[in-house]
N, C-alpha and C positions, 0 to 999 in steps of 0.2 A: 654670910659673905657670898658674894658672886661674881667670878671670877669669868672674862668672857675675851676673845679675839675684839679687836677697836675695828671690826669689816661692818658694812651693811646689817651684815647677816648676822654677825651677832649681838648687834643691838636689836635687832628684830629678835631673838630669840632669846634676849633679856627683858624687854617688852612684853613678851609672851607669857615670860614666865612669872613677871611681874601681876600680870594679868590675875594670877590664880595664888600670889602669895597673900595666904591665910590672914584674915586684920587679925589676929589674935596673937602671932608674932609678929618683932621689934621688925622694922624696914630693914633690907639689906642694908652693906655696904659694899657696894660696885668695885673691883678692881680690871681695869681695860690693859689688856696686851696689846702691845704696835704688835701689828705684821708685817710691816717694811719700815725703811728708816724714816719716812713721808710720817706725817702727824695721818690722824683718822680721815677719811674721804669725809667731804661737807655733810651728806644724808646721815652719816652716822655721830659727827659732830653734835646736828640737829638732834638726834633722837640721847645720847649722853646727857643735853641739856634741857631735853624736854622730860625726861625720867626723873630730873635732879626731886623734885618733888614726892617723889615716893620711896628714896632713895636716903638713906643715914649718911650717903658722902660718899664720897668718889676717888679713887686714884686713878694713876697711870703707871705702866711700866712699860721701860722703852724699848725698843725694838734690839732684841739683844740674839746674834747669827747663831749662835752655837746655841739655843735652842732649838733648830732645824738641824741637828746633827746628832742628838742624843735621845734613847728608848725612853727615857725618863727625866721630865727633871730636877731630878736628885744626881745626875751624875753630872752636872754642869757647876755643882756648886763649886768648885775648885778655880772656876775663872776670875777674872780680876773683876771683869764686867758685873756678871751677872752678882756677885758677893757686894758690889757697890750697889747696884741696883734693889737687891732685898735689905740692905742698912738703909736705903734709903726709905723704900716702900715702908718698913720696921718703922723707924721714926716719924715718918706720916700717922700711919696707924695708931700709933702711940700717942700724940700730938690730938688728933682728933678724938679719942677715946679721954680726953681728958677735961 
């Protein structure tokens, strides 16, 4: 699993790393963080959906504030948001593994 910011930059840098993932293991599974409440800029849209190929499937997780307030995030779990947002992602995942 590869867990990455939905900016330019880190498609470019799932890209990259894609570049060098070994064919002897399974394809990832992408999961893209918003970094603002704005869906992905278009460049990075583009490049989510040009990976989709090398890639076991994709989510999203949305742009959630109190990430940007906590050292970790394990201390956030206690939000409404962010505990809707991992059931949800949970079920995806689950959904798609099956």
């Amino acid at each position: 699993m590869i867990v990455a910011d939905s900016t330019v930059y880190g498609m470019v840098r799932v890209e990259q790393l894609l570049r060098i993932w070994p064919a002897d293991l399974p394809r990832p599974y992408l999961i893209t963080v918003a970094d603002a409440p704005a869906g992905p800029p278009p460049a990075a849209r583009y490049r989510i959906r040009a990976l989709g190929g090398r890639l076991a499937g994709a989510a999203q997780v949305p742009y959630l504030p109190v990430l940007r307030t906590v050292g970790d995030p394990s201390e956030s779990m206690d939000h409404q948001d962010v505990v809707a947002a991992a059931a949800k992602l949970r079920r995806h995942l689950e959904l798609e593994g099956n």
